[in-house]
C-alpha positions, -999 to +999 in steps of 0.1 A: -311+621-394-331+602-420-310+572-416-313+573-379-349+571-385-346+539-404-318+522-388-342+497-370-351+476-405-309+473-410-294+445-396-254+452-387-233+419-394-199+417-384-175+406-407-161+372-401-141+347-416-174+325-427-183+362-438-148+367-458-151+329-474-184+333-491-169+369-506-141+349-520-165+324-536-187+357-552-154+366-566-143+335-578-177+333-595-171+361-617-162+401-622-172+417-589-156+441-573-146+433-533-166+453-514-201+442-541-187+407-526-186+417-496-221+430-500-237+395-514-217+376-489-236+393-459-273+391-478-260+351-482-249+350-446-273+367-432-303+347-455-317+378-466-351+374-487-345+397-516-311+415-521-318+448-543-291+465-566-288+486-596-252+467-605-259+446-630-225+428-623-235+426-588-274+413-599-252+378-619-232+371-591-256+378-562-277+352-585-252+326-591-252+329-548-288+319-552-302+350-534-336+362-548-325+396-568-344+426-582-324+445-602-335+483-597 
């Protein structure tokens, strides 16, 4: 019920072949795992202001995207 609660400050993004292209570029970029690509390639997509994560794997690539990262 929590999540319902919050669901206004997510935005859904439909996964696309512009969506799919950038995840290949995270994971020619370095060790990722597909779904962590997936993940940056929306917050790139989508032009997100900060992208948060406690993967430090994810933290490199998501910077080598040139997203603004906080590692938590």
């Amino acid at each position: 019920m929590e999540f319902l609660q919050d669901i206004d400050y997510f935005e859904v993004i439909e996964i696309t072949s512009s969506i799919i292209n950038i995840a290949i570029t995270c994971l020619e970029k370095g060790t990722i795992r597909t779904l962590d690509a997936l993940h940056i390639s929306c917050a790139v997509f989508s032009m997100c202001n900060l992208f948060l994560t406690s993967d430090k794997r994810q933290c490199i690539i998501a910077e080598k995207m040139k997203l603004k990262v906080k590692l938590i």
